[in-house]
N, C-alpha and C positions, 0 to 999 in steps of 0.2 A: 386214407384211401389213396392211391396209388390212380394214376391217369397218366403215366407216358404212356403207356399199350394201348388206347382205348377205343371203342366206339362211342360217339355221342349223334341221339335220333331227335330232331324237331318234333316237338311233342302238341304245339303249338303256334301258330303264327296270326299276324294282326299287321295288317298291309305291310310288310316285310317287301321291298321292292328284289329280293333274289331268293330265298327259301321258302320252303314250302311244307306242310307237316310232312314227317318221312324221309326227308334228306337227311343225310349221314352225313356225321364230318370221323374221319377215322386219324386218331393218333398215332403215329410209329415211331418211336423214339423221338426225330427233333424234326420229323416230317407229316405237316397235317393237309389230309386230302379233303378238298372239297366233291359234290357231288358231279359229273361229267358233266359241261358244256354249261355249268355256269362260274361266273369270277368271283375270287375269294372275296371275302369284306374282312377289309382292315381292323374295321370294327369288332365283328365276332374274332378275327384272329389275335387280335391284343387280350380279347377276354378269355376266349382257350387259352393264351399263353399263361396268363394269372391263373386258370384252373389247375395247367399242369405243373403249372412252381408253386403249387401250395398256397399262393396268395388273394384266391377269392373265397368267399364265406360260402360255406355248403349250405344248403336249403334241402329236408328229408324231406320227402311225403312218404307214408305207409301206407300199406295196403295189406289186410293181414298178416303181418308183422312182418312185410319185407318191405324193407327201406330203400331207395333210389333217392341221388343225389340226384339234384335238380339246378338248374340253371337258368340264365337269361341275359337274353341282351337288347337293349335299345337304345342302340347309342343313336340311331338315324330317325327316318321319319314313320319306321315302322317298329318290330316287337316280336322276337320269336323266344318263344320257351324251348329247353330242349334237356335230353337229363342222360347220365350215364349209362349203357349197356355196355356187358360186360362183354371181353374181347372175346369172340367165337366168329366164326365164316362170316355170314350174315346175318342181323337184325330185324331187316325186314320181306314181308313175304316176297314184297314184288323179285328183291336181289335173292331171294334163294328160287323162286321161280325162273330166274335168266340163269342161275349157276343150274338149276337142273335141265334148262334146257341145251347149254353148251355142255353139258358131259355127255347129254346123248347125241350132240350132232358128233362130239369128238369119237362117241363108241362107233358111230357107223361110219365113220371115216376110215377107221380099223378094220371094219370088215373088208 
């Protein structure tokens, strides 16, 4: 499975002092975005790194016979689960709800 392109969504959390379920960390080649106005943890970012060099163990769970790689990290005083989505716009509702609502301030800006 392939993870330099990817989204990855908190599926999970347990006193996590910075994420939260539904933050996104998105991978772009050798650049990983954390979610706006909070600060990367070193912690999860050495563990994405191990995800996207092949060197951490995959974890499936299925759900009617589609697989999602799954993950985790706690390296601190808290615990967030979080698992693979595949690269498309956005993930989750609330960020396709703010991308529909910038296309339409952008359309009536046009008019």
């Amino acid at each position: 499975m392939e993870f330099c392109d990817a989204i990855f969504i908190v599926t999970e959390e347990r006193q996590c002092p910075i994420y939260n379920v539904g933050d996104e960390f998105k991978v772009a080649r050798d650049i990983l975005t954390v979610p706006e106005i909070k600060p990367a943890c070193l912690i999860l970012v050495r563990q994405i790194l191990r995800i996207t060099t092949g060197q951490s163990v995959l974890q499936h769970s299925s759900v009617f016979g589609l697989q999602k790689a799954k993950f985790e990290c706690g390296g601190c005083s808290g615990l967030i689960r979080f698992e693979f989505k595949k690269e498309r716009e956005y993930a989750t509702t609330q960020m396709k709800l703010l991308a529909a609502a910038d296309k339409r301030k952008g359309h009536h800006e046009l008019e």
